[in-house]
C-alpha positions, 0 to 999 in steps of 0.5 A, spaced: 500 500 500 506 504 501 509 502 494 502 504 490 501 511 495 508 514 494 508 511 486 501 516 486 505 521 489 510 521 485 506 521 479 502 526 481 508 531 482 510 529 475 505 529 470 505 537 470 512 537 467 508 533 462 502 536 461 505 542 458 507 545 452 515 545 449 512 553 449 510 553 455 517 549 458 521 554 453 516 560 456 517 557 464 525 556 463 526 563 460 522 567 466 527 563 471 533 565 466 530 571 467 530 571 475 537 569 475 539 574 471 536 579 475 540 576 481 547 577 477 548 570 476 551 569 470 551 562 469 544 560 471 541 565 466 545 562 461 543 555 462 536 556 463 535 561 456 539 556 452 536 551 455 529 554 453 532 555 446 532 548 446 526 546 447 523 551 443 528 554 438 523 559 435 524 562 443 524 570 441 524 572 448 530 567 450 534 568 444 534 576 445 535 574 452 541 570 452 544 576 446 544 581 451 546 577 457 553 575 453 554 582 451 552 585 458 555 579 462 561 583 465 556 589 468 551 584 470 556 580 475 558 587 476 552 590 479 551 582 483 558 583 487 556 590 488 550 588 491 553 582 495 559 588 498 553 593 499 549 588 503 554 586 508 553 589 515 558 593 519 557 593 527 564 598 528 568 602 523 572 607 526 579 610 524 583 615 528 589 619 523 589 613 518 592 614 511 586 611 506 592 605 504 590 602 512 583 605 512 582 600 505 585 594 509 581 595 515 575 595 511 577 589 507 578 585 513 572 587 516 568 586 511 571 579 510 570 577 517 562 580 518 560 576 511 563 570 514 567 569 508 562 569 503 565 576 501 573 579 500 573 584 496 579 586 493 580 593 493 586 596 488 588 603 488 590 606 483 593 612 484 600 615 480 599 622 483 599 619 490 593 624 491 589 619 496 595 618 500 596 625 502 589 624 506 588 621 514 582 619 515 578 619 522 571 615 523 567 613 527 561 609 523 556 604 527 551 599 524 551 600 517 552 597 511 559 597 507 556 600 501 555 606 506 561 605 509 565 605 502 561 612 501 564 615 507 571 612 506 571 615 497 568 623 499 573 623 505 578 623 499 575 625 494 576 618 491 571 614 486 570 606 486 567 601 480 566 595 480 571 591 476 570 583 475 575 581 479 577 587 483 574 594 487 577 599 482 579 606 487 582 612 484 582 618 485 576 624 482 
């Protein structure tokens, strides 16, 4: 009686997979392609529109989709590591006379260590006029996201950042 119950069951999970059409499959695959892209997942936004072209290759919607996000895949991971960065809460972050190399630093660890890991950013300075290194920072910031921290550290100096694929871009303005 188990058996037939979880057979049943089973069936029942599965027929609606079944039940639909190759467009609607196709339609179903490109809205989670969709939604990957949406939350900066490159890779996953791939697979479901590609996917979403092999079961029905006349997918207009998946086949646009797939074009831009090869174009635009750089930026997407771009703003998706911004937003992970940002979302990072910081409890601390005080400096008293440090110059922006050691207030860099600092943040980097606390990030690292308030993310569990999950973040470490790799911020790099780009400054050949050494305009960044002549300023001292003094803070005192508590219970704020590191993308507000960030923002204090780059209008303290007059520095600017970009997301880059692999780093945290700072230079000066």
């Amino acid at each position: 009686m188990l058996k037939i119950t979880s057979f049943l069951s089973a069936c029942a999970l599965i027929s609606p997979l079944f039940a639909e059409s190759p467009v609607q499959s196709a339609d179903t695959l490109f809205k989670k392609g969709a939604a990957a892209e949406k939350a900066g997942d490159v890779g996953a936004a791939n697979a479901f529109y590609t996917n979403a072209l092999k079961v029905d290759p006349h997918n207009a919607d998946a086949r646009y989709s797939l074009g831009q996000l090869q174009i635009h895949s750089a930026g997407i991971s771009a703003k998706a590591r911004e937003a992970k960065f940002g979302a990072v809460i910081i409890p601390v972050f005080q400096l008293d006379n440090a110059s922006f190399k050691e207030a860099i630093e600092a943040f980097s660890i606390l990030i690292e260590k308030q993310s569990k890991g999950e973040v470490a950013p790799n911020f790099v300075i780009e400054d050949p006029k050494n305009l960044l290194a002549e300023h001292k920072l003094t803070l005192n910031l508590k219970n704020l996201p590191a993308q507000a921290v960030m923002k204090y550290l780059l209008d303290q100096t007059g520095a600017k950042a970009r997301y880059d694929e692999h780093a945290v871009v700072i230079s000066a303005r």
